[in-house]
C-alpha positions as CSV (number, residue, x, y, z in Angstrom):
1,X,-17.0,-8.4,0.0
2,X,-17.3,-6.2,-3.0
3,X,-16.8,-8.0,-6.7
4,X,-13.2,-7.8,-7.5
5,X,-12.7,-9.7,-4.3
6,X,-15.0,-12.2,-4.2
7,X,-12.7,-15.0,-6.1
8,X,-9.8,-14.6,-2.4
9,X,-10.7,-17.2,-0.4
10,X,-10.1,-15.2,2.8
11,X,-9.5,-17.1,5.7
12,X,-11.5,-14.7,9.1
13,X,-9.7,-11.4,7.4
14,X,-8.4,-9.0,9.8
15,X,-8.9,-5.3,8.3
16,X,-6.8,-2.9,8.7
17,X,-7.4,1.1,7.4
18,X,-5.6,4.3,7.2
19,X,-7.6,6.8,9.1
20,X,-7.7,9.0,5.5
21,X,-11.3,8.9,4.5
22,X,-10.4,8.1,1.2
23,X,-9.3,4.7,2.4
24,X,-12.4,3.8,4.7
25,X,-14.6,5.1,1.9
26,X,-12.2,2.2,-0.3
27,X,-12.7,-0.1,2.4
28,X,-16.6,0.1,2.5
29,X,-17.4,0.1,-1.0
30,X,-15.2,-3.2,-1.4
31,X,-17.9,-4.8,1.1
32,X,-14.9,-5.0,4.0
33,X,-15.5,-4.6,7.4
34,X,-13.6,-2.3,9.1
35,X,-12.0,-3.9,12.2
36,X,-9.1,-1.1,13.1
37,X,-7.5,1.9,11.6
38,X,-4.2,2.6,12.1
39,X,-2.1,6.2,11.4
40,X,0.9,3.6,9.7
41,X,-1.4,2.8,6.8
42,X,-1.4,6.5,5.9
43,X,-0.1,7.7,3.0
44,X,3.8,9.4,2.7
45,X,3.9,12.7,3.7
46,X,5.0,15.0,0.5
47,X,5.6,18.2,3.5
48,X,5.8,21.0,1.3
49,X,5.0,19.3,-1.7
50,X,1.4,17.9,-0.2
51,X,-0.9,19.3,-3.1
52,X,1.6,19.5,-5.4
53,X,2.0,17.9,-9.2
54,X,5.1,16.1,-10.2
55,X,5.1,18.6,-13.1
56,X,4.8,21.0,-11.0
57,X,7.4,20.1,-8.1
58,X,10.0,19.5,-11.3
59,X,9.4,23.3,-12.0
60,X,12.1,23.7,-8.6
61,X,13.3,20.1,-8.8
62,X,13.9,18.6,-12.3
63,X,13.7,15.1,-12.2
64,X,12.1,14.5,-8.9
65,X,9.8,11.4,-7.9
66,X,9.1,10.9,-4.4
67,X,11.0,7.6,-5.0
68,X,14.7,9.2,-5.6
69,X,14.1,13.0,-3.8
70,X,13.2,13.7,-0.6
71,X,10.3,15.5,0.9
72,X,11.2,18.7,2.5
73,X,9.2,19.4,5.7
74,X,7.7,15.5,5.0
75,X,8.7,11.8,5.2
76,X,11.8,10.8,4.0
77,X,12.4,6.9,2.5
78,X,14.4,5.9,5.4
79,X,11.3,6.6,7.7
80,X,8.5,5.3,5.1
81,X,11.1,2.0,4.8
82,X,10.3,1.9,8.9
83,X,7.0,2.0,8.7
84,X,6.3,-0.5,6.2
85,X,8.5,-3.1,7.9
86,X,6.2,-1.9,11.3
87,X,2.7,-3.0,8.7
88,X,4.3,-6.2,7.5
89,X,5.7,-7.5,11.0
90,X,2.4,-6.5,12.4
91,X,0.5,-8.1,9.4
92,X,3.1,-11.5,9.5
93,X,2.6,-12.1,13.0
94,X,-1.6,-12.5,12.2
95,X,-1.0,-14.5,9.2
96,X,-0.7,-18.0,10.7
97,X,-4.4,-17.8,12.2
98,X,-6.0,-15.7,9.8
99,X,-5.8,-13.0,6.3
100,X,-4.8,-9.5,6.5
101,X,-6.4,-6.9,4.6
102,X,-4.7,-3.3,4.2
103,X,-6.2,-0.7,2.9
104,X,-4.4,2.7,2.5
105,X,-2.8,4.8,-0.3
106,X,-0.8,4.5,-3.8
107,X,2.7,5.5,-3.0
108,X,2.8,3.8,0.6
109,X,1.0,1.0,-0.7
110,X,3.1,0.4,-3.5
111,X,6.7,1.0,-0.7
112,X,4.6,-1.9,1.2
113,X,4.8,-4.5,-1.9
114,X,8.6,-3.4,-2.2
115,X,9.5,-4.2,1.1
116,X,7.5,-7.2,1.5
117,X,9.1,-8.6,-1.5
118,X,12.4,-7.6,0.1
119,X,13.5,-4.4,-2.0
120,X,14.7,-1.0,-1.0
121,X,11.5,1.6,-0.9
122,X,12.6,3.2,-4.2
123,X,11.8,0.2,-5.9
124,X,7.7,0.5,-5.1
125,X,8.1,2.6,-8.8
126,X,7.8,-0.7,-10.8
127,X,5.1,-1.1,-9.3
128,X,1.6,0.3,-10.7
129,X,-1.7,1.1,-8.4
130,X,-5.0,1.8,-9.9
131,X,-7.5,3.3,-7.6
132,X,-9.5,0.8,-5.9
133,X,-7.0,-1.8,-7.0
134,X,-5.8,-4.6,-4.5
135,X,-2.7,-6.6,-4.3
136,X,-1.9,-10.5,-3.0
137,X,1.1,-10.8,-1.4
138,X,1.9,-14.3,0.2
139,X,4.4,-17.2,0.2
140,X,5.8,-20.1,-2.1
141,X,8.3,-22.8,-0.1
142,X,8.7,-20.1,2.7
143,X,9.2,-17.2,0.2
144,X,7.7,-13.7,0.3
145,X,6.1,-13.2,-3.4
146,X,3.6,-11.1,-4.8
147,X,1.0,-13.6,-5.7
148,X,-1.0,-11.2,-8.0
149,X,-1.4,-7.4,-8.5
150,X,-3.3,-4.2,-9.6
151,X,-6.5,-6.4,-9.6
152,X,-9.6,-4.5,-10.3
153,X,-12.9,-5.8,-11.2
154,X,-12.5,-4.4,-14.3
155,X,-9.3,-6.0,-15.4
156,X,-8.7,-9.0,-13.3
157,X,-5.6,-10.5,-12.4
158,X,-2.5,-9.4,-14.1
């Protein structure tokens, strides 16, 4: 594995990618082994605003973040809440023979840390994502908890 992960003591990962090139290309250059990609890890469809700024999506829609408005013609938070609970049950039922490893995109990746810490989807805003950045997520006395986040090799922990 690549330097920024080197200090996890990883117990026979299982990796898991979005099929977006940008997340293999992630995946590689971290030194992970790609075992399976899966269409869940991909990131939120925007629909009409795919390509879009927030600036400039604000130009029709003041105030919007994909967080608090929906997506016309894309995914809405009720079906991006489903899809993260599908990750994490798949990811939880691994987790008592080995590590998980999920590599996919900002927005869905930060709705992932939400829900596995047990908060509505909008609540992935408090959470920041650097590119290239990775996230522990694990337990304390049976608890879901983030055990450390936005790691880069950079920065370290935070």
């Amino acid at each position: 594995m690549g330097p920024a992960m080197d200090a996890l003591e990883l117990r026979d990962p299982l990796v898991i990618v979005s099929p977006r090139h940008r997340a293999r290309e992630t995946a590689e250059l971290a030194g992970l082994k790609i075992q399976r990609t899966w269409d869940a890890l991909a990131e939120w469809d925007y629909g009409i605003y795919e390509g879009m700024t927030t600036p400039e999506i604000r130009q029709q829609v003041p105030d919007w973040t994909v967080w608090t408005h929906p997506c016309p013609r894309g995914e809405q938070a009720e079906q991006v809440h489903t899809r993260c609970d599908l990750v994490l049950s798949v990811a939880h039922s691994q987790l008592v023979d080995r590590d998980v490893i999920l590599v996919g995109h900002g927005h869905f990746s930060r709705a992932l840390i939400a829900r596995w810490a047990e908060l509505p989807i909008s609540e992935g805003r408090r959470f920041a994502m650097s590119p290239g950045a990775y996230s522990v997520l694990g337990f304390e006395h049976g608890a879901q908890q983030v055990i450390s986040h936005n790691v880069t090799s950079e920065k370290g922990a935070r």
